[in-house]
Structures are given as structure tokens and as C-alpha cells.
TORKOL-4160 file (C-alpha; in steps of 0.2 Angstrom, whole numbers, padded with zeros to 4 digits, m for minus):
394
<pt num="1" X="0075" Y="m1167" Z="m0664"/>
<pt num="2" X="0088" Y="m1172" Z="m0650"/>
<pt num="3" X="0079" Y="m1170" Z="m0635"/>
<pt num="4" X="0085" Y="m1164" Z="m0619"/>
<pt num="5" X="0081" Y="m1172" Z="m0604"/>
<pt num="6" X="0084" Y="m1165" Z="m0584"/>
<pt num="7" X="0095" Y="m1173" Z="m0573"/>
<pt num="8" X="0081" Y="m1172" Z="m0561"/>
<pt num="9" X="0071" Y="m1185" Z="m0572"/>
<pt num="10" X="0082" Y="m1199" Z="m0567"/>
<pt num="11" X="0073" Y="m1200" Z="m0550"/>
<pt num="12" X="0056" Y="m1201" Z="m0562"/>
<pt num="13" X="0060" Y="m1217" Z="m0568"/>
<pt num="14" X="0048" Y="m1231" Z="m0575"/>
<pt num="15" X="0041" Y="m1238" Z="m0557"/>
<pt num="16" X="0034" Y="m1259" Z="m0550"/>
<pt num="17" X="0018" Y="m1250" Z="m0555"/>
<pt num="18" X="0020" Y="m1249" Z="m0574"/>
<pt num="19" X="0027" Y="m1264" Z="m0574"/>
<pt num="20" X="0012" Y="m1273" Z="m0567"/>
<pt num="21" X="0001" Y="m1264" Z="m0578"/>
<pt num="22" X="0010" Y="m1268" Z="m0592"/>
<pt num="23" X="0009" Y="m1287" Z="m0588"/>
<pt num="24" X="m0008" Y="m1288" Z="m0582"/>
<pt num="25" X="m0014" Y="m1280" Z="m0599"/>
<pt num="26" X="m0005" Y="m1293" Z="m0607"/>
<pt num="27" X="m0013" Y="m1307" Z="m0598"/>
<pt num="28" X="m0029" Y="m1297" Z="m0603"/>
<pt num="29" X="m0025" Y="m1297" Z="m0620"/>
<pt num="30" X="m0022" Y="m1315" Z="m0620"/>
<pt num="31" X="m0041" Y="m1318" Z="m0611"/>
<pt num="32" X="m0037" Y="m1318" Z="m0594"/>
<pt num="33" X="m0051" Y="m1309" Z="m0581"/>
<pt num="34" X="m0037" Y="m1301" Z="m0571"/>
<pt num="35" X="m0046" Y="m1298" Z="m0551"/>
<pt num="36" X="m0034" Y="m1282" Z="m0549"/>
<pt num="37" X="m0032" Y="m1279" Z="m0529"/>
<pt num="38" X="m0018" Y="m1269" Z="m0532"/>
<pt num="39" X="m0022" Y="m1250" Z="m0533"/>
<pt num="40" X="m0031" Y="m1242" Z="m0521"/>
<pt num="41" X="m0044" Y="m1232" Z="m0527"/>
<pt num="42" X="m0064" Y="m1233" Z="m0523"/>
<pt num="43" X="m0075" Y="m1246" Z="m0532"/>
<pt num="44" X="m0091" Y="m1237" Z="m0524"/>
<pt num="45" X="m0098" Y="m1219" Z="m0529"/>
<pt num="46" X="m0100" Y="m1204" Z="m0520"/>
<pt num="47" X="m0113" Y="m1203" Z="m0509"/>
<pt num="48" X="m0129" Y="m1197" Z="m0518"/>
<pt num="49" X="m0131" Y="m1178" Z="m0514"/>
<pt num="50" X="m0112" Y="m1177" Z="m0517"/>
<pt num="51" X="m0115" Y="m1179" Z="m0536"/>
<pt num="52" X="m0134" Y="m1171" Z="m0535"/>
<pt num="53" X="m0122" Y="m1155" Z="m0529"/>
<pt num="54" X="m0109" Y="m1156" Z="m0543"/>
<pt num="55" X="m0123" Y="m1158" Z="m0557"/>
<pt num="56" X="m0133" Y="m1145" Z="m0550"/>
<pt num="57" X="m0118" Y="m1130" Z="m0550"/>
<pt num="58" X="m0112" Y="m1137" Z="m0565"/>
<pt num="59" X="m0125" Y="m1133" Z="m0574"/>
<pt num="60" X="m0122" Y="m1115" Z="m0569"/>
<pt num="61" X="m0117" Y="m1102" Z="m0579"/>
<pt num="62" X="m0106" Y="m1091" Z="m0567"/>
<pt num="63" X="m0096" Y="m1108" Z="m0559"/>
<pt num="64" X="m0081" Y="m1111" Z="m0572"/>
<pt num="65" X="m0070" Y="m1096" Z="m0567"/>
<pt num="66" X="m0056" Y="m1098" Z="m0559"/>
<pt num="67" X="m0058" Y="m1102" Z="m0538"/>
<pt num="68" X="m0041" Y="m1099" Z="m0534"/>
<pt num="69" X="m0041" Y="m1102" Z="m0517"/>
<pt num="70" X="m0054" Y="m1113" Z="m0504"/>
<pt num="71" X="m0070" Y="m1103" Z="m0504"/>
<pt num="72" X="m0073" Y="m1098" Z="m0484"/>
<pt num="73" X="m0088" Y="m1110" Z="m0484"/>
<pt num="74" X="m0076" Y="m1126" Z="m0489"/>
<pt num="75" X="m0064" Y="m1118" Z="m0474"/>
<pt num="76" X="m0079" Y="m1116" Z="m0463"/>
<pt num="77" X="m0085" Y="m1134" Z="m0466"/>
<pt num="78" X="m0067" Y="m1142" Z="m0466"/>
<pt num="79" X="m0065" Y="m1132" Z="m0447"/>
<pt num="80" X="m0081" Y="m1138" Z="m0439"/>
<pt num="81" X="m0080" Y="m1154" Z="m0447"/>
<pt num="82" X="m0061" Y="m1155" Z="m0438"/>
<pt num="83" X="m0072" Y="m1149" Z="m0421"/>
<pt num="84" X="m0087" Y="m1163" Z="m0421"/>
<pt num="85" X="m0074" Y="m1177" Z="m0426"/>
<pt num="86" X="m0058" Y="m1174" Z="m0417"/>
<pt num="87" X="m0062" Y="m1159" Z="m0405"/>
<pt num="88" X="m0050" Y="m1148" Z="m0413"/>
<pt num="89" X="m0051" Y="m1129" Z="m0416"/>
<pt num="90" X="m0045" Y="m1122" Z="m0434"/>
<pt num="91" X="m0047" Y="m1105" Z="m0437"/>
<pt num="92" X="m0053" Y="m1105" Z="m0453"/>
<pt num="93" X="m0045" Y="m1091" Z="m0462"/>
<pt num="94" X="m0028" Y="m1095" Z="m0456"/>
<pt num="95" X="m0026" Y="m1113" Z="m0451"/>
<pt num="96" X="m0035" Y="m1123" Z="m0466"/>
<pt num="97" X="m0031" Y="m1125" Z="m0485"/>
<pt num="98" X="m0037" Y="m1130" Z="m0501"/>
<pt num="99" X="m0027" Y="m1142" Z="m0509"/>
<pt num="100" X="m0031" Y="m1153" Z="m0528"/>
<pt num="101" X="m0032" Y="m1169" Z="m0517"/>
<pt num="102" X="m0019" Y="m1174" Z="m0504"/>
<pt num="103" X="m0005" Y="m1179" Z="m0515"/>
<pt num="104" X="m0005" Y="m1160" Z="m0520"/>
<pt num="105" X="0001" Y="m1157" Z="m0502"/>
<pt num="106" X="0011" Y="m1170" Z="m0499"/>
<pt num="107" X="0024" Y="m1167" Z="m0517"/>
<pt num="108" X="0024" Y="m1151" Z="m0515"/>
<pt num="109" X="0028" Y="m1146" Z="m0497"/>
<pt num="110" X="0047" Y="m1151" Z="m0496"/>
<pt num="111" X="0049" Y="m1139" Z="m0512"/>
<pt num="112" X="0044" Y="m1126" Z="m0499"/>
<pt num="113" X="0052" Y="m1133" Z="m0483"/>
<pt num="114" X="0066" Y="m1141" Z="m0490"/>
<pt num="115" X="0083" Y="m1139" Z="m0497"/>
<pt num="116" X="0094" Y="m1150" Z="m0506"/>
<pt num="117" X="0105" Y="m1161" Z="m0494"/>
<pt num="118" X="0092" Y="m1157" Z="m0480"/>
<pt num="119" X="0085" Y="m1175" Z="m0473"/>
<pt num="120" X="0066" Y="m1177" Z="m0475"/>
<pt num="121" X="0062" Y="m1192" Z="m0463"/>
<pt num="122" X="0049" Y="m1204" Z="m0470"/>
<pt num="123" X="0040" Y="m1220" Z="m0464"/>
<pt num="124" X="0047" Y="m1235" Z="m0472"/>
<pt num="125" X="0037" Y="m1243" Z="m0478"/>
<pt num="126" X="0028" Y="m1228" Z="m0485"/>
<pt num="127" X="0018" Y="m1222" Z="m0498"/>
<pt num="128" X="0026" Y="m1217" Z="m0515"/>
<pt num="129" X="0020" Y="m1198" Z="m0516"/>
<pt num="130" X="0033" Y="m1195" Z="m0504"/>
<pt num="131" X="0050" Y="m1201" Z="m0513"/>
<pt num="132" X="0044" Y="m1189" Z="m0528"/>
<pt num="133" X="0040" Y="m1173" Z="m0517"/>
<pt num="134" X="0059" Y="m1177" Z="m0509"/>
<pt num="135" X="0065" Y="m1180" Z="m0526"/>
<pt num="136" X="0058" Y="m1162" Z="m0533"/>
<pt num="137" X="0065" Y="m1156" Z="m0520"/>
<pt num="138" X="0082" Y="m1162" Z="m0522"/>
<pt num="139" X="0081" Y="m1168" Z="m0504"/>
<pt num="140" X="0087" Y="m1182" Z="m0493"/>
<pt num="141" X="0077" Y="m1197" Z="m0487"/>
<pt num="142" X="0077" Y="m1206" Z="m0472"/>
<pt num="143" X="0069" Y="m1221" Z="m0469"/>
<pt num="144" X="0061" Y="m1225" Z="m0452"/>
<pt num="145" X="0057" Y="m1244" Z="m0453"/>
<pt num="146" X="0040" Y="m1250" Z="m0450"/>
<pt num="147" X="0043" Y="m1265" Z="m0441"/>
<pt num="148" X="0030" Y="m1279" Z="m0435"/>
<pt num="149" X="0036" Y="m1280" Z="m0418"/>
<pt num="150" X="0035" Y="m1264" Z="m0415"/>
<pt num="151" X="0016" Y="m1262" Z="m0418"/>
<pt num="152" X="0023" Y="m1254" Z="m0436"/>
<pt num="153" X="0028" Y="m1236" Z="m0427"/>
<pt num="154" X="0046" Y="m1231" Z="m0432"/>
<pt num="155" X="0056" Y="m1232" Z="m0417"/>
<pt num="156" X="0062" Y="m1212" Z="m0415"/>
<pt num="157" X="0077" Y="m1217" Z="m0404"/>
<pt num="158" X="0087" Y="m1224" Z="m0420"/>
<pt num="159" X="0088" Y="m1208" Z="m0431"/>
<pt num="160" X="0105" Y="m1205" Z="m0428"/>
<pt num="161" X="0109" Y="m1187" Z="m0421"/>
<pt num="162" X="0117" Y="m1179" Z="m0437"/>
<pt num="163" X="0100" Y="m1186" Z="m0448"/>
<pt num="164" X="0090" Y="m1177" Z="m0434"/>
<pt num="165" X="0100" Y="m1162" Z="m0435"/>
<pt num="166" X="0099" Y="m1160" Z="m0455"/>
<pt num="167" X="0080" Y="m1164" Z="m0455"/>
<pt num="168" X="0068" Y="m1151" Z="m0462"/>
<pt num="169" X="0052" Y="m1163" Z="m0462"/>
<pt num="170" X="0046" Y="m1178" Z="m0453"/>
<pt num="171" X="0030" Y="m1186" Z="m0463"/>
<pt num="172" X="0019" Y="m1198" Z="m0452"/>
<pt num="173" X="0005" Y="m1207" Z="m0461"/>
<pt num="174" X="m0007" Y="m1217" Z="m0448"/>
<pt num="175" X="m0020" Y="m1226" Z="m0452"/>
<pt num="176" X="m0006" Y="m1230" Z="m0468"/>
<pt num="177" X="m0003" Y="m1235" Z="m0486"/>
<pt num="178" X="0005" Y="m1248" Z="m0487"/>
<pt num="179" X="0003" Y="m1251" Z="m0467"/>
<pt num="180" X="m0014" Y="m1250" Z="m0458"/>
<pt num="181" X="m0008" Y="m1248" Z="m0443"/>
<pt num="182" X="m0014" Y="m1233" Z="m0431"/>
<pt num="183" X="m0004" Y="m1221" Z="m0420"/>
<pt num="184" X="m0005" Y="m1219" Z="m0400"/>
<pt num="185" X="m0006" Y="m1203" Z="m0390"/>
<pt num="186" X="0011" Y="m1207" Z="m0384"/>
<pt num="187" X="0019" Y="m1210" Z="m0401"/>
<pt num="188" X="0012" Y="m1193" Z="m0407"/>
<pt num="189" X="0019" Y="m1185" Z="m0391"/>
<pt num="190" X="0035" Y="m1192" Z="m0394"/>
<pt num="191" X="0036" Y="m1184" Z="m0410"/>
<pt num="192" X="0032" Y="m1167" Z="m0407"/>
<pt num="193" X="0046" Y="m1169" Z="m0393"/>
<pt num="194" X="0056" Y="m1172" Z="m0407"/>
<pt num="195" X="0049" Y="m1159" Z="m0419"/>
<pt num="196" X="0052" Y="m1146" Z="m0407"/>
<pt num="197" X="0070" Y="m1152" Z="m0400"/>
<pt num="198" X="0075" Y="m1152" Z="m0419"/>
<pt num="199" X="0065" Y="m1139" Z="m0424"/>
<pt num="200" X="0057" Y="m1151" Z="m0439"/>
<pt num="201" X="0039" Y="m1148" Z="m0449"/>
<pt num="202" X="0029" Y="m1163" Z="m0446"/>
<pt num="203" X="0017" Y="m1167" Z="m0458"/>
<pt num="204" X="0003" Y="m1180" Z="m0455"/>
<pt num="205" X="m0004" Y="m1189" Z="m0467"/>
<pt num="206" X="m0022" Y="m1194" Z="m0462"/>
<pt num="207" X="m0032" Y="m1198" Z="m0478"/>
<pt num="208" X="m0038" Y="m1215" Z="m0470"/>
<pt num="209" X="m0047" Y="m1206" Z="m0455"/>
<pt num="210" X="m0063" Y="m1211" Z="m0460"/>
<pt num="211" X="m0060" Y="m1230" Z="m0462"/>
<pt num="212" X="m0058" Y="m1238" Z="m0448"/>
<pt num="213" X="m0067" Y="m1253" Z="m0438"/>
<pt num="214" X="m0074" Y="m1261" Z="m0423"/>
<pt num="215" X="m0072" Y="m1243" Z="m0415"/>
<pt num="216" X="m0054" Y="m1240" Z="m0417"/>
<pt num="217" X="m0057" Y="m1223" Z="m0422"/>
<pt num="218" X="m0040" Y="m1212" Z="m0428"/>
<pt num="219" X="m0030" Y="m1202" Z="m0419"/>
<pt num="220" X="m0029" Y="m1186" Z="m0426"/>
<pt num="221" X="m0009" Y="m1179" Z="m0426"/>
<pt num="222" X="m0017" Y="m1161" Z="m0419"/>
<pt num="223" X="m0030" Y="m1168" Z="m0407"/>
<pt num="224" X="m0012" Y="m1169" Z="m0397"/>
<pt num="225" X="m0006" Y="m1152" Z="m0387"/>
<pt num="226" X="0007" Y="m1146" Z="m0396"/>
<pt num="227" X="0003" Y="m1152" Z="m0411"/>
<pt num="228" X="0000" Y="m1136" Z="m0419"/>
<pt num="229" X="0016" Y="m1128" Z="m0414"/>
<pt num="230" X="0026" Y="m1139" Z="m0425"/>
<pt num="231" X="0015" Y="m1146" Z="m0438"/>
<pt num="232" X="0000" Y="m1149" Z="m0449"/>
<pt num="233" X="m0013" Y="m1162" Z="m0456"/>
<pt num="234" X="m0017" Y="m1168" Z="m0471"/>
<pt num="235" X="m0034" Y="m1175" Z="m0478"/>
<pt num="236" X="m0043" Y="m1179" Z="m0492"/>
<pt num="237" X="m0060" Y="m1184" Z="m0496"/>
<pt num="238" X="m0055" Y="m1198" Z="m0511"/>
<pt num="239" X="m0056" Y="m1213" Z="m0500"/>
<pt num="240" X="m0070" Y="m1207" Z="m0486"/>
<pt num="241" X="m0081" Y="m1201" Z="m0497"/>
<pt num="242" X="m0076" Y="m1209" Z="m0515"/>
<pt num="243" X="m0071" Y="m1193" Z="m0522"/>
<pt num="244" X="m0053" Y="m1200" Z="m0528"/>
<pt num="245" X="m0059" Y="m1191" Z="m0547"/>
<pt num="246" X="m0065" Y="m1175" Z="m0540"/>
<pt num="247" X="m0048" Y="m1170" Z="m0533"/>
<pt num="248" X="m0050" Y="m1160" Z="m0519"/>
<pt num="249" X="m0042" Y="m1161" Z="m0501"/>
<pt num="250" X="m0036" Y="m1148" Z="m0487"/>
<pt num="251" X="m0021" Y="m1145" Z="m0477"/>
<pt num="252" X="m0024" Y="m1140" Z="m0458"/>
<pt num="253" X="m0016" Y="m1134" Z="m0444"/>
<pt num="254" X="m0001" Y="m1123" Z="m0441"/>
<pt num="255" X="m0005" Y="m1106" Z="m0449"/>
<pt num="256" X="0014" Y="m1100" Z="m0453"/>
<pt num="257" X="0018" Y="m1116" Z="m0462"/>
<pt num="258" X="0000" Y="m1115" Z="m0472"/>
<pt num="259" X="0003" Y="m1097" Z="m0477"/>
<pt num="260" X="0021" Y="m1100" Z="m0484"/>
<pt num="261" X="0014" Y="m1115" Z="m0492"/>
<pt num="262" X="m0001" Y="m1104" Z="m0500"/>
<pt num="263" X="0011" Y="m1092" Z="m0506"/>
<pt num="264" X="0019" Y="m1105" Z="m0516"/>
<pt num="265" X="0003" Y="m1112" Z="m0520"/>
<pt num="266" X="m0004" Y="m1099" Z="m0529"/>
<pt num="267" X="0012" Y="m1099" Z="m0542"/>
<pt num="268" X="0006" Y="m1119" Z="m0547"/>
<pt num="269" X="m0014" Y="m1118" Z="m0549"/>
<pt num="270" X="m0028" Y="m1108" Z="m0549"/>
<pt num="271" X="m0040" Y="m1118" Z="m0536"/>
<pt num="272" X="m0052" Y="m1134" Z="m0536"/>
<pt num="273" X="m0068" Y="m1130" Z="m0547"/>
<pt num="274" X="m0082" Y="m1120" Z="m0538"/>
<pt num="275" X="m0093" Y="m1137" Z="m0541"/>
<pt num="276" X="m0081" Y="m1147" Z="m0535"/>
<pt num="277" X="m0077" Y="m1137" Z="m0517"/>
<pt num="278" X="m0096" Y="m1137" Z="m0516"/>
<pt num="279" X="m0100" Y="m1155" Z="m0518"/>
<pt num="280" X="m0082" Y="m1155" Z="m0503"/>
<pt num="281" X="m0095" Y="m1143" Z="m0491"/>
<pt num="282" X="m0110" Y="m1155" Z="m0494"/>
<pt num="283" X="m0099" Y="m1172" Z="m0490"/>
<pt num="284" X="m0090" Y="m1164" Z="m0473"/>
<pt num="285" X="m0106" Y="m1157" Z="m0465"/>
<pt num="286" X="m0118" Y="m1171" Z="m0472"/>
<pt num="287" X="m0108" Y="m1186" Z="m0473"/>
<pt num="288" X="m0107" Y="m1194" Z="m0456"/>
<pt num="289" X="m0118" Y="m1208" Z="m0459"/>
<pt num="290" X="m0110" Y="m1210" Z="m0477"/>
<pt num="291" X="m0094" Y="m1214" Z="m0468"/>
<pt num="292" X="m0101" Y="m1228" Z="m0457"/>
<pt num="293" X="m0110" Y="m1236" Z="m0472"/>
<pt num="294" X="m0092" Y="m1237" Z="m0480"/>
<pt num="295" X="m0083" Y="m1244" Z="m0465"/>
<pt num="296" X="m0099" Y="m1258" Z="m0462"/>
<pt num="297" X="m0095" Y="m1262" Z="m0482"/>
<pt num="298" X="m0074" Y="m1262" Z="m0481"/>
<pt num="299" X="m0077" Y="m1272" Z="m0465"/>
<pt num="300" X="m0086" Y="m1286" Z="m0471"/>
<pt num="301" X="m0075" Y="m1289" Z="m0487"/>
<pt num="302" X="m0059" Y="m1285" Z="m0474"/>
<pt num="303" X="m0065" Y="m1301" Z="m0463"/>
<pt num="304" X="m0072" Y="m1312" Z="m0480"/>
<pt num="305" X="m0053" Y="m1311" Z="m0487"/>
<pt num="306" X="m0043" Y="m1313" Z="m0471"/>
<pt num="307" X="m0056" Y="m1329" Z="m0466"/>
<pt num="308" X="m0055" Y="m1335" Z="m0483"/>
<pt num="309" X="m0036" Y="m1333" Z="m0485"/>
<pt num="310" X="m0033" Y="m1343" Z="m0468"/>
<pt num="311" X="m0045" Y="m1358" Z="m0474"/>
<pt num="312" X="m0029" Y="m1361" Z="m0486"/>
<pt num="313" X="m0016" Y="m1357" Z="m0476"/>
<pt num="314" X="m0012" Y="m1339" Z="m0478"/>
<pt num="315" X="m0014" Y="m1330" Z="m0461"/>
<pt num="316" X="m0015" Y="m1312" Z="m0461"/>
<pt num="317" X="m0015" Y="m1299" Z="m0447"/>
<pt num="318" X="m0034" Y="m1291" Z="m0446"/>
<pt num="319" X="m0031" Y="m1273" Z="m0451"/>
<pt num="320" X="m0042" Y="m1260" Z="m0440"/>
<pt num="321" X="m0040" Y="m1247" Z="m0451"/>
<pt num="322" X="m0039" Y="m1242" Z="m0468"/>
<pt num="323" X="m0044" Y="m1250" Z="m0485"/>
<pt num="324" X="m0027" Y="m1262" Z="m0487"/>
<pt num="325" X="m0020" Y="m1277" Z="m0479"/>
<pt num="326" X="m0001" Y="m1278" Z="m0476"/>
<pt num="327" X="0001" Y="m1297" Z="m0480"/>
<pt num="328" X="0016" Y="m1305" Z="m0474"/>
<pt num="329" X="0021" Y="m1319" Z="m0487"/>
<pt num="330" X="0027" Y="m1336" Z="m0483"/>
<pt num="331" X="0045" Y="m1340" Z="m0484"/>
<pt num="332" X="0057" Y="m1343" Z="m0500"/>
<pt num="333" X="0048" Y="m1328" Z="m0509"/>
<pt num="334" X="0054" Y="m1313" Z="m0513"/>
<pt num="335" X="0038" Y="m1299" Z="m0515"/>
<pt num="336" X="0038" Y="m1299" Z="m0533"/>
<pt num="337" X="0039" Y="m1316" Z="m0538"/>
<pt num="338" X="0025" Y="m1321" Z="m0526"/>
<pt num="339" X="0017" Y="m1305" Z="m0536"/>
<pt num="340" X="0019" Y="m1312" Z="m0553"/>
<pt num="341" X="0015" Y="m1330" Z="m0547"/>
<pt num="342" X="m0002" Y="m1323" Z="m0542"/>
<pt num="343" X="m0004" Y="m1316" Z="m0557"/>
<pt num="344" X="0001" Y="m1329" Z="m0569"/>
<pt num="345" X="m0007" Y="m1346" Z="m0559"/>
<pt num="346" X="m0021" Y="m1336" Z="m0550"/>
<pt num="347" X="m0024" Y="m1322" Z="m0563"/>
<pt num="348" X="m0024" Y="m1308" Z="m0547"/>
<pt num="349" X="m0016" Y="m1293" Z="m0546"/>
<pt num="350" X="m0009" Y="m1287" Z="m0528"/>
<pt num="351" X="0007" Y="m1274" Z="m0526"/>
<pt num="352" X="0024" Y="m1281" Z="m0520"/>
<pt num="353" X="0030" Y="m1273" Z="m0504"/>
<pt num="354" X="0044" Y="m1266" Z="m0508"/>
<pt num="355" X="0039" Y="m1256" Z="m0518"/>
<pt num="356" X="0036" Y="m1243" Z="m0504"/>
<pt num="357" X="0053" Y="m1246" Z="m0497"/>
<pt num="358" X="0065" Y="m1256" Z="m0493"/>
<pt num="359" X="0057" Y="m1262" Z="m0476"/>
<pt num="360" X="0041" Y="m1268" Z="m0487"/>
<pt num="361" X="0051" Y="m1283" Z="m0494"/>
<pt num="362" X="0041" Y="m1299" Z="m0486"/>
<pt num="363" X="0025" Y="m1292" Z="m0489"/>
<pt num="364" X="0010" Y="m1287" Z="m0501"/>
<pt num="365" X="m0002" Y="m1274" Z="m0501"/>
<pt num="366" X="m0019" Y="m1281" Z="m0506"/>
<pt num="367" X="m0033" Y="m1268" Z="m0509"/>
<pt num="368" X="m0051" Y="m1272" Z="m0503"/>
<pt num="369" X="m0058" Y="m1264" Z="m0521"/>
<pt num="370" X="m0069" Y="m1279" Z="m0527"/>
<pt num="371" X="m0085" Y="m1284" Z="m0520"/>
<pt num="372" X="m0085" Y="m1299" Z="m0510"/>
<pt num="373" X="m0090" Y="m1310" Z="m0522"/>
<pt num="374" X="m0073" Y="m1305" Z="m0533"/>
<pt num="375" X="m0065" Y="m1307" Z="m0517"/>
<pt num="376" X="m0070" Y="m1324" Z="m0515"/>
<pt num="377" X="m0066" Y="m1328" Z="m0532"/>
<pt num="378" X="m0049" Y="m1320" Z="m0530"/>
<pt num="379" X="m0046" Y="m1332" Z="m0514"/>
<pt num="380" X="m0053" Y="m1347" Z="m0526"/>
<pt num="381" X="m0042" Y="m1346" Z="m0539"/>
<pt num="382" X="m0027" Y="m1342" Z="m0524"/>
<pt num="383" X="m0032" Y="m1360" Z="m0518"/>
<pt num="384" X="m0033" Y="m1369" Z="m0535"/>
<pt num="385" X="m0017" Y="m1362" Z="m0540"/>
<pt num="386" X="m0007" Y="m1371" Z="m0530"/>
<pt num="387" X="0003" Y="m1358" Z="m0524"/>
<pt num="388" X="0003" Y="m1360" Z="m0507"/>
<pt num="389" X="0009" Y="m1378" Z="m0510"/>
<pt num="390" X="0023" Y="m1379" Z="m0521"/>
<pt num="391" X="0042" Y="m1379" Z="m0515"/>
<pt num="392" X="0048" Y="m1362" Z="m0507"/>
<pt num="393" X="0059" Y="m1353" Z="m0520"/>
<pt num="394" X="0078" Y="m1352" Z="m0511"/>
């Protein structure tokens, strides 16, 4: 059979990912114990009466239909927890949605708002969701660097007026993957300024609200007036409550752009299962001191691998949010071969940091997804290897 593939498959392409899976199963296969630092997804369970709730609806009979939407007691949970956290009102029949995890949002919001040729403007650095919702959408990215100096916030002066013009969607992701850096009041006031001169969607991504440390609590996007006039937020419950596998997350904020996005929803999927949305209620309305246990946890293996790493010579900024550090690496390497270095002398895996654009080259993102003890062990074998010792590449 001759098989027919779209044009739109060429932006789908085989990514740095498969490529680092592929090469750390081989070093598998020849006996190596890989420490894999390199995709962020929880090591830790779920709280306990997260899964007490799941096993307990699904072993009921009259749970397994379809949902099709949020059930008004996820909305209602989702609204007060958005009220005790960030003092922000939702109306819950309007202004919140179900979504199948965050990246559900995030792909498929420029098919609604978006056109090809229009400009979707993305953090650069960013996380790689958002190249594929722009791609199914036939958009247009532009990159807004994420630069050191500039406390990793895209500068908004240097989008050129004709990109701001063509722009359908602004995506803003603080506390960020790849970038742990946290937005200020001002930043966020700067950007609906812009959202509304322009008359562009913003869309914050704010999965990492819950991890954060040494009281540097998030910002959330529609804690700021105005916010709601031009925007929405984005959560998920994967990395706060370790429910990466459940799949379940909501969208918040600006009821005309939700209600468009539900329309089209409702043509893709028939809802989150019932157990699923119930185990969501139980985590937003119980989990408060779930959270803080998490951020004790990410905080201690956070400052055993930056204090480890400097005792060798690899000095790293001290992230205050989020469950990744944005390691700058030293001179005379490009991203990936320091990758693959690591991974063939040390037998670690991190991800190289261009892979989330352009602006990620001279970086890695390492994710704080081992115990401490495989932490250490990950900065024991970085300091036998000889790495940070041998001749710069030129």
C-alpha cells in the first residue's frame, strides 16, 4: 500500500526527545543504570484520598458513561479554590472549563483563535506544546527571548509593530518549563496593555502554581485587573498534585473565549471520566497541605543538586519556582554535546536547551525527578566523569 502522508506532518517530525530516548535505551541495553533527569513528570504519588476517591467511584456501576463536560462540582471546586489561593472570582458556569490535562488547552486553542499567517507570540525558550498547537493551526510563531539579564521576562518593547498587528494569541508561562522564572505585577500589566492595544488572546500558562519555595508564591495572570478582559488561565493538577496519568486540568477566565473554545471542544472528546473529575474536587478543596509537603520535598532535592553541583564547579541559579533548573553550561559546548557527554561518561540524562527554542542554546533543563540519593549519585558520577575538566569543545 503507498501511503499518503499530509503536508501538515512535516512540522510532526521525529524531535531531540526521541532521539534521547533512543540513545539512552541503548546504553540500557548495553548495562548502563541511566539517572534520567530529563522529563518532567512526577516520581511521587498522588496524595492518599486522591486515589481512595478514584478506586472508590470506579468501582461504581453508573461512572463509565460519558461526562462530556466538567461536572458543576469540579467548576465549583476549581472557582473557590481560585478564590482561597489567588483571590480571584470565577463564576463557575461561565468562566471555568474542563480540559484532558493542560496540554489539551494549550494545542488546541490557536485551532480556535487562529488562522494561517496570523502570528501566535510565544516565550522563547518555551515549552514544546506550543510549536505543535501553532503548527495545527497552520499559524505563525514568534519568539520572545527569554533572556538572563532581563530576569527571563520577554521584553514586549521588541515585537515589531506589523508581528503585533498580525498577532491572534500571546502565550505567557510563569513559573516556566524550561525557565523557572516568575512573573511581576508590572510585567503582567504590561501585557494586558498590550492585549488590549492589539486586541490579542492571552493565554497563561500556570501549571507550576503550586511549586514554589521560600514564599515566593505565583502570581496568578487574572489576579491582575484587567486580566479577564483579554485573557485566560491555564492549570493542571499533574505536577501539584502528581496526577500527570489521570489527565485532567481546566481553563479559567474570560467567558467568551471559554465558550467558543467549549464549542469546539465538544466536536474532539466526550469529557474526563466521572472518577477522574472526582478524585480533581477531592485534590482542589483538600489538598493544601499536600502541596506544601511537595514543595518541602522539591526543595530539598532543588538545593542538594545546586550545592552539590557548585562543589565541582558547576554554579547554577537557585530556581524559586517550579520542578526544573535552567542550567547554564560552561563555555565550548553546544547543548547537545554536553547532553550526550553526560550521558555517555556520567550515564545521566538531562534535555538540551534548545530544544525549546532557539534562545535555549547554552542551557539544560534538569528535572528534580529522583530522590536525593539518585541525585547525589547523578552529581557523583558528573564529578568522576571528568567532564567538567576536559578541554572546551571550539
Amino acid at each position: 500500500m503507498e501511503m499518503k502522508i499530509s503536508e501538515r506532518m512535516k512540522a510532526f517530525g521525529a524531535s531531540v526527545f526521541s532521539e534521547l530516548v533512543a540513545y539512552k535505551k541503548a546504553k540500557m541495553a548495553q548495562g548502563f543504570d541511566m539517572i534520567d533527569l530529563s522529563i518532567g513528570s512526577p516520581d511521587l504519588p498522588p496524595p492518599s484520598f486522591v486515589r481512595e476517591t478514584i478506586a472508590f467511584y470506579a468501582s461504581q456501576p453508573d461512572t463509565y458513561g460519558y461526562s462530556l463536560t466538567g461536572t458543576s462540582e469540579f467548576y465549583d471546586a476549581v472557582a473557590s479554590y481560585y478564590q482561597m489561593e489567588h483571590k480571584v472570582q470565577l463564576n463557575p458556569n461561565e468562566e471555568v472549563v474542563c480540559l484532558m490535562g493542560s496540554q489539551d488547552g494549550l494545542v488546541h486553542l490557536p485551532m480556535v483563535f487562529a488562522d494561517p499567517g496570523d502570528f501566535i507570540l510565544v516565550p522563547d525558550p518555551g515549552y514544546t506544546a506550543y510549536a505543535t498547537g501553532i503548527a495545527m493551526a497552520q499559524a505563525e510563531p514568534y519568539f520572545m527571548p527569554l533572556r538572563k539579564e532581563n530576569g527571563f521576562l520577554p521584553d514586549l518593547r521588541e515585537i515589531p509593530e506589523e508581528v503585533a498587528k498580525r498577532a491572534a494569541m500571546m502565550i505567557v508561562n510563569f513559573p516556566g518549563n524550561p525557565v523557572p522564572a516568575l512573573a511581576t505585577e508590572s510585567f503582567f500589566q504590561e501585557v494586558i496593555e498590550f492585549a488590549k492595544r492589539y486586541n490579542v488572546i492571552v493565554v497563561s500558562d500556570f501549571a507550576y502554581s503550586e511549586l514554589y519555595y521560600e514564599g515566593h508564591k505565583p502570581i496568578s495572570f487574572l489576579s491582575i485587573p484587567g486580566a479577564k478582559d483579554v485573557g485566560i488561565e491555564i492549570n493542571s493538577l499533574s505536577k501539584s498534585y502528581n496526577m500527570a496519568g489521570c489527565r485532567i486540568g481546566y481553563a479559567c477566565g474570560n467567558a467568551e473565549i471559554l465558550k467558543v473554545f467549549s464549542q469546539f471542544k465538544s466536536n474532539l472528546d466526550y469529557g474526563v471520566f466521572l472518577p477522574v473529575q472526582k478524585a480533581a474536587v477531592a485534590a482542589l478543596t483538600k489538598g493544601a497541605s499536600f502541596c506544601e509537603e511537595s514543595r518541602n520535598i522539591y526543595q530539598s532535592r532543588r538545593d542538594l543538586l545546586i550545592e552539590s553541583l557548585s562543589s565541582i564547579g558547576w554554579d547554577i541559579e537557585r530556581p524559586k519556582a517550579s520542578m526544573f533548573v535552567w542550567a547554564e553550561i560552561p563555555d565550548g559546548w553546544t547543548s547537545l554535546e554536553f547532553v550526550y557527554a553526560l550521558m555517555d561518561r556520567a550515564h545521566v540524562v538531562v534535555t538540551p536547551g534548545h530544544a525549546f527554542g532557539p534562545n535555549g542554546e547554552g542551557f539544560v533543563r534538569i528535572a528534580l525527578v529522583q530522590d536525593e540519593e539518585r541525585l547525589a549519585e547523578a552529581v557523583s558520577r558528573i564529578k568522576q566523569s571528568g567532564i567538567f575538566h576536559l578541554p572546551s569543545f571550539s
